[in-house]
C-alpha positions in Angstrom: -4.3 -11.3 38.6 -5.8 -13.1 35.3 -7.6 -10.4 32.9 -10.9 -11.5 31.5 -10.5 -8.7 28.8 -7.8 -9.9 26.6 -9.5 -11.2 23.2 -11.3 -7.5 23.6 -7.9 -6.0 24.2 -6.6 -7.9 21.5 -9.6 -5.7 19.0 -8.0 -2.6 20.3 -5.1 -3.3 19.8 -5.2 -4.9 16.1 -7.2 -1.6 14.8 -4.0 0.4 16.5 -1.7 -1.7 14.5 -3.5 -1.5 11.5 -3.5 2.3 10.7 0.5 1.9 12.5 0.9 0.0 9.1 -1.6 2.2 7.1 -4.4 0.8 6.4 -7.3 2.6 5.4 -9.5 1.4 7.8 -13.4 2.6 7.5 -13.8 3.4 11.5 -12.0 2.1 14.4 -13.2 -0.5 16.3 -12.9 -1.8 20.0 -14.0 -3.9 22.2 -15.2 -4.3 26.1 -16.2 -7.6 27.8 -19.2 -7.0 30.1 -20.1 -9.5 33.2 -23.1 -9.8 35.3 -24.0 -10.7 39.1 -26.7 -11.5 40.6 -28.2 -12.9 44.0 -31.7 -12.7 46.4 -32.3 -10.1 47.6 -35.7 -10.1 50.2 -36.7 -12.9 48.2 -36.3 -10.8 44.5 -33.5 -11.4 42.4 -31.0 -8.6 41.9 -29.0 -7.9 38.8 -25.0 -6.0 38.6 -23.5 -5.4 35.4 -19.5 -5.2 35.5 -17.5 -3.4 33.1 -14.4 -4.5 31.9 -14.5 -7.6 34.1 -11.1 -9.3 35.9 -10.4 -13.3 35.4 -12.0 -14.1 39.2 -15.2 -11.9 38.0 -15.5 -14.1 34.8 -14.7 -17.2 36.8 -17.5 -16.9 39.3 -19.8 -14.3 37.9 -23.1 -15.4 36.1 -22.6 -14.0 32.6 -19.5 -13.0 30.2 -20.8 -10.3 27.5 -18.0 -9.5 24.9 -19.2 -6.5 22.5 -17.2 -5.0 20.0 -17.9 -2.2 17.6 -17.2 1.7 16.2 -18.6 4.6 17.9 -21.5 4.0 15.3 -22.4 0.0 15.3 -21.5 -2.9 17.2 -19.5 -5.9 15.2 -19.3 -8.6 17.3 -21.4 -9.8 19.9 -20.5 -12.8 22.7 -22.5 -14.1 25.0 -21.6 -16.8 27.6 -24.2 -17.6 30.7 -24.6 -19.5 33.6 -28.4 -18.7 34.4 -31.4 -20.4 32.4 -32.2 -16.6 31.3 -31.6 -12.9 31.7 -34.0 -10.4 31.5 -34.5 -8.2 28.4 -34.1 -4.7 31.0 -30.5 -6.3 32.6 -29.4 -7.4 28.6 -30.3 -3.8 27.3 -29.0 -2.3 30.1 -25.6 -4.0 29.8 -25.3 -2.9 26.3 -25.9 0.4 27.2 -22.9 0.1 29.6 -21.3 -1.3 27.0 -21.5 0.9 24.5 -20.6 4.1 26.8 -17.2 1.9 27.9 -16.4 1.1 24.2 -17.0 4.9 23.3 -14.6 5.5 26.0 -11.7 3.4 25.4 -12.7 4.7 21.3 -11.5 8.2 22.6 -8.2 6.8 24.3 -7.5 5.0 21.3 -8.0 8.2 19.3 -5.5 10.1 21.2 -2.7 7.9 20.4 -3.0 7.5 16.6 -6.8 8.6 14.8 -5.8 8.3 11.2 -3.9 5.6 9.4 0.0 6.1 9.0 1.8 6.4 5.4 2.3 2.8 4.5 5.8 1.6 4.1 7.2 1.1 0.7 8.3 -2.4 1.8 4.9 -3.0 2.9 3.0 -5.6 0.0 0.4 -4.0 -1.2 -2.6 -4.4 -4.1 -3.0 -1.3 -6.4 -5.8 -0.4 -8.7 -5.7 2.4 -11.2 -7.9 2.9 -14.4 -7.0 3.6 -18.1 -9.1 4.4 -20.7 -10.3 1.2 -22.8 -9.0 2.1 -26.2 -5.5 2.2 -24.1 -6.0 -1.7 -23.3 -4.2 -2.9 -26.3 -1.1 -0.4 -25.4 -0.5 -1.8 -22.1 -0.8 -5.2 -23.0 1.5 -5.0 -26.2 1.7 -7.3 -29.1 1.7 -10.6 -27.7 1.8 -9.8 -24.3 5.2 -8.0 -24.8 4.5 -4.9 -23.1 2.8 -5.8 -19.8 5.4 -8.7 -19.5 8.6 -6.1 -20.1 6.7 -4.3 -16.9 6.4 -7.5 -14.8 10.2 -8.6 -15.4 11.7 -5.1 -14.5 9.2 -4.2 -11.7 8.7 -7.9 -10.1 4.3 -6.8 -10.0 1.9 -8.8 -10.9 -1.0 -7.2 -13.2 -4.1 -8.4 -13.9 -6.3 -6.1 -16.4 -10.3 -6.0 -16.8 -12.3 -5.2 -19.9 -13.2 -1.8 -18.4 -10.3 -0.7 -17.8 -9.5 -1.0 -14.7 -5.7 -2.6 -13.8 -4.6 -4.0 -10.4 -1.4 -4.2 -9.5 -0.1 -6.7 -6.6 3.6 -6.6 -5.5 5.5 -7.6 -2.6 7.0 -4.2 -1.8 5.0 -1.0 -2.4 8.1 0.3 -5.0 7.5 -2.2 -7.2 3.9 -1.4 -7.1 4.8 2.2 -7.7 7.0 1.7 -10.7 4.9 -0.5 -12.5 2.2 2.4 -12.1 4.6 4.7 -13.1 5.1 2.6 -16.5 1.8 2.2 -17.2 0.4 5.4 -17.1 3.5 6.2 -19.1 1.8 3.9 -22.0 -2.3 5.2 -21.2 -1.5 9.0 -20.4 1.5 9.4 -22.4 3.7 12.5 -21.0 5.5 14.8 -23.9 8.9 14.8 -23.9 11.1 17.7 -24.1 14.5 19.2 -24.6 16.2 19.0 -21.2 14.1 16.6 -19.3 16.4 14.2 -17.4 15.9 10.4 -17.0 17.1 7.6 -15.4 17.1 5.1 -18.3 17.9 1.7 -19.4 20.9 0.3 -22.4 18.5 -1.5 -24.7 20.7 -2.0 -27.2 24.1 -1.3 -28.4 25.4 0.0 -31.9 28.5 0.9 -33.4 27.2 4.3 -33.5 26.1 4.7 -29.9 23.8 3.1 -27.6 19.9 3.5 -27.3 18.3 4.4 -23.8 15.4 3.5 -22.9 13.6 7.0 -21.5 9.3 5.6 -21.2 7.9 3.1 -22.4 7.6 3.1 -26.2 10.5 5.9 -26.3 14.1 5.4 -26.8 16.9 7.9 -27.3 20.8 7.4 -28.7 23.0 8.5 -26.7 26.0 8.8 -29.2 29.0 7.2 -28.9 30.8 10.3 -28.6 29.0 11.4 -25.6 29.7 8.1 -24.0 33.2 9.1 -24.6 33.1 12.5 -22.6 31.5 9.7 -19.9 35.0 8.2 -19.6 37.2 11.0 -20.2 37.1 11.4 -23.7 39.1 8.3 -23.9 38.9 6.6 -27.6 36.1 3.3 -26.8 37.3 0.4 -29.4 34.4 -1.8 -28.3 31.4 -0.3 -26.7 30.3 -3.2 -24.8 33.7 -3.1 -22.8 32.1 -0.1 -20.9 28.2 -0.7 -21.1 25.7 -3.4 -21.7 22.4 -4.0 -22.3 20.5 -3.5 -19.2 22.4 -0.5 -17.6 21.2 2.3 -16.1 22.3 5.7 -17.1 21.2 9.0 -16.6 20.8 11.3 -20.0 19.1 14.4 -20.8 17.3 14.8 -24.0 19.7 17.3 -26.1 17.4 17.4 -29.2 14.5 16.3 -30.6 14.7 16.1 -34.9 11.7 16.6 -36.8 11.0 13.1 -37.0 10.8 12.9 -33.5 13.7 10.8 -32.5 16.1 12.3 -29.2 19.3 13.3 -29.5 20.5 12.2 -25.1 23.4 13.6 -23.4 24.5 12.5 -20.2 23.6 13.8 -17.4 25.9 15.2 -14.3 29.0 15.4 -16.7 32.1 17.5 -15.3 32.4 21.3 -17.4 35.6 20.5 -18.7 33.7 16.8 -19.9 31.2 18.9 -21.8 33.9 20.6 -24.1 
């Protein structure tokens, strides 16, 4: 038969969604839609409350009561009624059913998922973090250069307050991820090392070598005769036959000179290629 219970079967079911897709919800919430009957009785007339009424009991009944809420407050109250009034008692008593139903259906709910999943990294998503104020200018770049560079290659959008504070909104919760990952890279600058390994970018080419991008703000060469030892120590007439600006290419840092500039090496060669 028809179910008068569905748009409060509907709240249950949206808070279990919800924390499926991991969202931090404050407190669950469901819902329970209350009816009432009522008739003479020896010439006094007689109130019922029904819980978790059916279609015919909504259809023909004298009162539907929807009440949603948390095990500590109720959100959403609806009242529909065919009499000219109901008295305060049956109202406060029908809550009271109410509430022990929706505390009920709370503790079902709880069984089958009580905390919020890990959100999906294609899941969009809206980011904040904060960096400190004097690091403002950093992130932004001259003219805008840096925080664009981090828009292109991540595809976030970032908006930045005068306290500090940066949100980051992306369509996939990677993107959001890397273009924290960049700029905390700028406001909480890590110290490189000899042997750290990255995953880096070509920025530009030279006769000499090629420059790889390894954080934001710091670039290593990665000499041309290491690039070599990357294709089988095979003499390279023209770098940009076998790299362009733009590739990715993992490199360890090798050295570190006095002036601070790295010295890369690729990473994952062969023995016989490190000869």
């Amino acid at each position: 038969g028809s179910n008068g219970s569905t748009s409060m079967g509907s709240v249950c079911a949206s808070t279990m969604s919800l924390l499926n897709a991991g969202v931090p919800l404050k407190a669950a919430v469901a819902g329970i839609a209350m009816g009432l009957i009522s008739d003479d009785v020896d010439g006094k007339t007689e109130y019922v409350a029904l819980t978790d009424i059916l279609g015919a009991e909504d259809a023909f009944g004298d009162m539907d009561f929807k009440v949603a809420g948390t095990k500590e407050f109720v959100t959403a109250l609806q009242l529909d009624t065919k009499l000219d009034g109901i008295p305060a008692s049956v109202l406060s008593a029908a809550l009271l059913q109410a509430k022990e139903a929706r505390l009920a259906i709370l503790d079902v709910m709880n069984q089958a998922i009580s905390s919020p999943d890990e959100m999906s990294l294609l899941a969009p998503r809206i980011i904040s973090i904060k960096v400190p104020v004097d690091m403002i200018g950093a992130v932004i770049g001259p003219k805008g250069k840096m925080i664009n560079q981090i828009q292109d290659e991540t595809g976030a959008d970032i908006t930045i307050e005068d306290d500090g504070t940066i949100y980051i909104g992306a369509v996939e919760g990677s993107a959001a991820e890397a273009a924290k990952a960049q700029i905390n890279a700028i406001a909480n600058p890590v110290q490189l090392s000899v042997g750290d390994k990255f995953n880096g970018s070509v920025v530009k080419l030279a006769a000499f070598g090629a420059f790889v991008n390894l954080a934001p703000g710091k670039d290593g060469l990665l000499h041309i005769s290491q690039i070599r030892k990357m294709h089988g120590g095979k003499r390279i007439e023209n770098l940009e036959d076998v790299m362009k600006v733009g590739d990715k290419i993992e490199v360890v840092i090798n050295e570190i000179d006095p002036k601070g500039k790295y010295s890369l090496v690729p990473a994952n060669l062969p023995d016989e290629a490190k000869a």
